[in-house]
C-alpha positions as CSV (number, residue, x, y, z in Angstrom):
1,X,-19.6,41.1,41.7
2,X,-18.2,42.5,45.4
3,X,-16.7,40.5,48.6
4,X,-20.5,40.8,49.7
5,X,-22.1,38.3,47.4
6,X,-23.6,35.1,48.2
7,X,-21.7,31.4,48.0
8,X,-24.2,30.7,45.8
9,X,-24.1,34.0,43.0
10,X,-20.3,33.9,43.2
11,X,-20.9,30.3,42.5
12,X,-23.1,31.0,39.7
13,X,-21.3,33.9,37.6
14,X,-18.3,31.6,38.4
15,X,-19.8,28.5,36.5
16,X,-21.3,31.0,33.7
17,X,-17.6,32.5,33.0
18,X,-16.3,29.3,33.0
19,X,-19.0,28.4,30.2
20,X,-18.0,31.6,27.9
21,X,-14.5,30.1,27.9
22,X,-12.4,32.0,30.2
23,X,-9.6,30.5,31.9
24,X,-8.7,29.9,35.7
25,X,-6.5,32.2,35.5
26,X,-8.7,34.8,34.2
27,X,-11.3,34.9,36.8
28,X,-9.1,35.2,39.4
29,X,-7.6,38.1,37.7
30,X,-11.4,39.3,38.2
31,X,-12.2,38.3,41.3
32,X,-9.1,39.8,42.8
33,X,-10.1,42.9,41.0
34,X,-13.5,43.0,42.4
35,X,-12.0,42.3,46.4
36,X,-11.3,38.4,46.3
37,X,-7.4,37.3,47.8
38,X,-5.8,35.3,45.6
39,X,-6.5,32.4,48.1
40,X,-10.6,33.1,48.5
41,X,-10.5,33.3,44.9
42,X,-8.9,29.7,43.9
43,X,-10.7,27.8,47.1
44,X,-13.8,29.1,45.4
45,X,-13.3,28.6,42.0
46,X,-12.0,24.9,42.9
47,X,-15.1,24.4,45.1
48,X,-17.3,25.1,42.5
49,X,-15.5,23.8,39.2
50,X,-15.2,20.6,41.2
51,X,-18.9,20.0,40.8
52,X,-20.0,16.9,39.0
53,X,-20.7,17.5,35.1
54,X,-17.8,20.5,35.3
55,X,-13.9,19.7,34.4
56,X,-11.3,21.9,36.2
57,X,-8.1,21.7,34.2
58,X,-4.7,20.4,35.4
59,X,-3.1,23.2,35.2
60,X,-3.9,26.7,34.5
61,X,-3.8,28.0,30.6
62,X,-2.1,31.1,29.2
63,X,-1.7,32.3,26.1
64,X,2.1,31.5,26.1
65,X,1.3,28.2,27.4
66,X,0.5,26.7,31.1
67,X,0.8,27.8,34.7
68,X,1.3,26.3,37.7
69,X,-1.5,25.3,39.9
70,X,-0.6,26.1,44.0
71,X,-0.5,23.6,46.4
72,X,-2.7,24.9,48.9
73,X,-3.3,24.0,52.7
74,X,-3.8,22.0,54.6
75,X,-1.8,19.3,52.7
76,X,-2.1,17.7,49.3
77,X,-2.1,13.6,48.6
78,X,1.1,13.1,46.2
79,X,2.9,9.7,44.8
80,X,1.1,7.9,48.3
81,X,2.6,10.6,50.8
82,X,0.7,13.5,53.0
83,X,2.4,16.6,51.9
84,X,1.4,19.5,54.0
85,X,1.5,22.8,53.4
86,X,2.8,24.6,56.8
87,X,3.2,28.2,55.1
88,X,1.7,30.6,52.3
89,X,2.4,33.8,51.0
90,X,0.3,35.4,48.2
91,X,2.9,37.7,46.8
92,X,4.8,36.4,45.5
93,X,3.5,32.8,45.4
94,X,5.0,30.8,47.9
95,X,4.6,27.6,49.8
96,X,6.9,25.8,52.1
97,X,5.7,21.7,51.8
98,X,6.9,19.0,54.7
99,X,7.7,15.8,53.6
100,X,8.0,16.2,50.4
101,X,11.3,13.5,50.5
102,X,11.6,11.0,52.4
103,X,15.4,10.6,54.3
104,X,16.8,7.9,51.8
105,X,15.8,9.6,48.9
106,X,17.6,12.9,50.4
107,X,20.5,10.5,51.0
108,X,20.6,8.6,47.3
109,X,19.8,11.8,45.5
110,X,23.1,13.2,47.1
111,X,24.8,10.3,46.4
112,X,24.2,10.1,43.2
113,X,24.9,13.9,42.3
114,X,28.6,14.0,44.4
115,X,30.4,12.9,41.7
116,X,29.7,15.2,39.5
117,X,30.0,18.4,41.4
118,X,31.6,21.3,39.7
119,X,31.6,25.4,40.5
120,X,28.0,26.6,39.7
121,X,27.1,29.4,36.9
122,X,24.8,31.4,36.7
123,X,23.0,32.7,33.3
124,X,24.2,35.8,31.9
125,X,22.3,38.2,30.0
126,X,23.3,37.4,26.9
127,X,22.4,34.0,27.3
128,X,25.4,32.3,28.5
129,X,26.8,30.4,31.8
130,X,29.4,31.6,33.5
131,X,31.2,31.4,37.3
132,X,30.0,34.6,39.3
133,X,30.9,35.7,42.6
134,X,27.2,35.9,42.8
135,X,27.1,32.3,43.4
136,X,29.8,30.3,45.1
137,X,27.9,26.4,45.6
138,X,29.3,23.4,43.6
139,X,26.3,21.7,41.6
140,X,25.3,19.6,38.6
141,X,22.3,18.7,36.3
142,X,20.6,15.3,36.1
143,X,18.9,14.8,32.7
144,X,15.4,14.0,32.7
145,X,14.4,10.8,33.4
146,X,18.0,9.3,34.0
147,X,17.5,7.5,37.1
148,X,14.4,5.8,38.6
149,X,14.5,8.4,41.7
150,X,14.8,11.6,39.5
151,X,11.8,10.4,37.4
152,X,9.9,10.1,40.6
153,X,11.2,13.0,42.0
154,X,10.0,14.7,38.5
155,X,6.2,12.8,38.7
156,X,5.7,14.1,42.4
157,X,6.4,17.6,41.2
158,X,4.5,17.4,38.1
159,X,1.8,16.1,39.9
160,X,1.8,18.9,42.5
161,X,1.9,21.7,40.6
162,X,-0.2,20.7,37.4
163,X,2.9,20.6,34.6
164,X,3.7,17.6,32.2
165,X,7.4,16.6,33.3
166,X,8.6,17.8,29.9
167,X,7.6,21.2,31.1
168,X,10.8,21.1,33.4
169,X,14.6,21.9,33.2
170,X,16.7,18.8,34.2
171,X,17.5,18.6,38.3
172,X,20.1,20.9,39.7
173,X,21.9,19.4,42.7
174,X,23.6,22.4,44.6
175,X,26.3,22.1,47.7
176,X,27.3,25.0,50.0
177,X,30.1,25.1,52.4
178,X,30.2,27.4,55.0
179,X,30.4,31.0,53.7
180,X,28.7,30.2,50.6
181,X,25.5,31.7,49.3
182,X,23.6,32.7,46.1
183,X,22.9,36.2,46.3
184,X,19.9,38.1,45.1
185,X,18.5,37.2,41.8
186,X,15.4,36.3,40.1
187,X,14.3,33.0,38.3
188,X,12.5,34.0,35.8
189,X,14.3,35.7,32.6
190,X,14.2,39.9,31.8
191,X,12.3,40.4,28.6
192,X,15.3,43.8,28.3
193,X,18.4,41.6,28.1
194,X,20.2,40.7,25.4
195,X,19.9,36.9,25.2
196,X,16.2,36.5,26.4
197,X,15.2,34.7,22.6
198,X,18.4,32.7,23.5
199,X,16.8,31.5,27.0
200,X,13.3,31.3,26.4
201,X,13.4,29.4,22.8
202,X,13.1,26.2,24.5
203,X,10.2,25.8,27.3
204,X,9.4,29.6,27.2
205,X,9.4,32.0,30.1
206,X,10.1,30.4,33.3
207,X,7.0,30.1,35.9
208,X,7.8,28.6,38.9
209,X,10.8,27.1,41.2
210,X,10.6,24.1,43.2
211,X,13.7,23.7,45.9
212,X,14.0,20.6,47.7
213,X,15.8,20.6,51.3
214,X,18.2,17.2,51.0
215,X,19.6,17.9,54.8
216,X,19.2,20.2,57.9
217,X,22.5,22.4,57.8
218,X,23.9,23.7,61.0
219,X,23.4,26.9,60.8
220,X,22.2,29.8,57.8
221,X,21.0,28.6,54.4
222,X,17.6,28.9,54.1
223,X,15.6,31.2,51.3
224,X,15.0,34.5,51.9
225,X,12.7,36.9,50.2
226,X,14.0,40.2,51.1
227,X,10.8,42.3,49.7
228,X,7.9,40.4,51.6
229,X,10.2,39.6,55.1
230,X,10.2,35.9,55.1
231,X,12.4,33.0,54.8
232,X,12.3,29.3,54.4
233,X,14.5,27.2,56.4
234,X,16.4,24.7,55.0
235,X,14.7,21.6,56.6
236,X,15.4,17.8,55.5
237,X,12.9,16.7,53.6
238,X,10.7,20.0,53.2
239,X,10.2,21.9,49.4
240,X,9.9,25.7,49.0
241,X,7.7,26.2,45.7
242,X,7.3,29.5,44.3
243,X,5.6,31.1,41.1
244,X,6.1,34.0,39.5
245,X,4.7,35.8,36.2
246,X,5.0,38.6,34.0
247,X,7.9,39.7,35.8
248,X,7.2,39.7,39.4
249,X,9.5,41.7,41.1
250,X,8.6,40.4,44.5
251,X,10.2,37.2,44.0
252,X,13.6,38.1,44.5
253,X,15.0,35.7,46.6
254,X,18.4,34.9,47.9
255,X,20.2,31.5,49.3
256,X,21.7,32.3,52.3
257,X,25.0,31.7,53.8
258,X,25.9,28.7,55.3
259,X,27.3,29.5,58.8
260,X,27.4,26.0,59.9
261,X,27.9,22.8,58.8
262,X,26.8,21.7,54.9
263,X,23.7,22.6,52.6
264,X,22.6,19.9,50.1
265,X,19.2,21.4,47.6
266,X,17.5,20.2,44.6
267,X,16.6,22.6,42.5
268,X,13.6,22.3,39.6
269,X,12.5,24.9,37.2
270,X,9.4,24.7,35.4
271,X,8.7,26.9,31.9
272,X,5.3,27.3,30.5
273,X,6.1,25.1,27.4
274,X,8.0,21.6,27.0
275,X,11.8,22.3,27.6
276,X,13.9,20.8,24.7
């Protein structure tokens, strides 16, 4: 298999792997090996899977459980709404989604959350929560399912990215003032620290991020990733949704200051197992 094959034999050895039982995931490990982007490799594996009389699974399996499948452009049909997809990166996974929420969602989802605001944490290595200068927002948690919007806040994602709802943390509502940031850090959890069996006993490793823009601040704010150049904006009613797996180094990422005015975000995190 090479970048110079037909439609049709790619096509064909894709269908016949399929058959021996390999997953998604695996034969765009392959492909990409052989020359495919990551992006060739899933438009043709969806193209051809999609055929009548051959399934394509919700979301991709791993041996440690599911991953995430990526929204991919020009726009996806969600919950009756257009999302589109106005920006991809390969590595690390990223899309930035317009109109994703709607203006009085942003506006009730704030509501509810303000409240309940109290000085963010951030996990330690040994497992715990804890204030860091790392992190200087206000924010709280919704539980699953506890109001009508969060649950379909929770079914939009879930049906975006391929994961059962139960495959998510709760919401995290986050506020910045000006000044405040989240410096940078990664998502997912380091196998070498101390309290990793204490973080991944319940849901498993986590897989992907999905950050919600609940207002347009003034100035600063949006999501950088320092190691690939680029940064999402923080636009009402946009989502930034990034994956990352076995470790992926190029998804640090940073929230950056405010310089201007207020940032309101929604943050859900997704594991590869239901999240007890």
């Amino acid at each position: 298999m090479n970048t110079t094959s037909s439609t049709s034999a790619i096509s064909k050895w894709i269908r016949e792997t399929a058959r021996e039982g390999h997953s998604i995931e695996d034969m765009i490990d392959m492909m990409l090996k052989s020359g495919y982007t990551a992006r060739q490799s899933r438009r043709l594996i969806a193209e051809t899977l999609n055929r009548p009389g051959i399934a394509i699974p919700v979301a991709v399996k791993h041996p440690n459980g599911l991953r995430t499948r990526h929204p991919d452009p020009p726009a996806v049909e969600i919950d009756g709404r257009r999302i589109e997809v106005s920006t991809c990166v390969e590595t690390p996974t990223v899309r930035i989604l317009e109109h994703f929420i709607d203006d009085d969602e942003c506006a009730e989802l704030i509501e509810q959350a303000r409240p309940r605001l109290d000085r963010s944490r951030t996990v330690t290595d040994t497992g715990t929560n804890e204030v860091s200068t790392a992190r200087t927002s206000s924010g709280m948690f919704f539980r699953l399912g506890e109001t009508a919007l969060i649950t379909r806040l929770e079914n939009r994602i879930a049906e975006m990215v391929g994961i059962p709802v139960d495959h998510g943390e709760g919401l995290q509502i986050l506020h910045y003032d000006p000044g405040q940031e989240y410096e940078p850090h990664y998502d997912w959890f380091d196998p070498s620290q101390a309290g990793y069996k204490t973080l991944t006993a319940a849901g498993g490793e986590r897989i992907a991020t999905v950050i919600l823009y609940l207002n347009t601040p003034e100035g600063g704010g949006g999501t950088h990733f320092p190691r690939v150049g680029v940064t999402a904006c923080a636009r009402k009613g946009s989502a930034l949704y990034f994956a990352y797996e076995n470790g992926d180094q190029s998804s640090l990422h940073a929230g950056l200051p405010v310089t201007k005015g207020e940032k309101w975000i929604a943050t859900k995190w997704l594991r590869e197992r239901p999240y007890r």
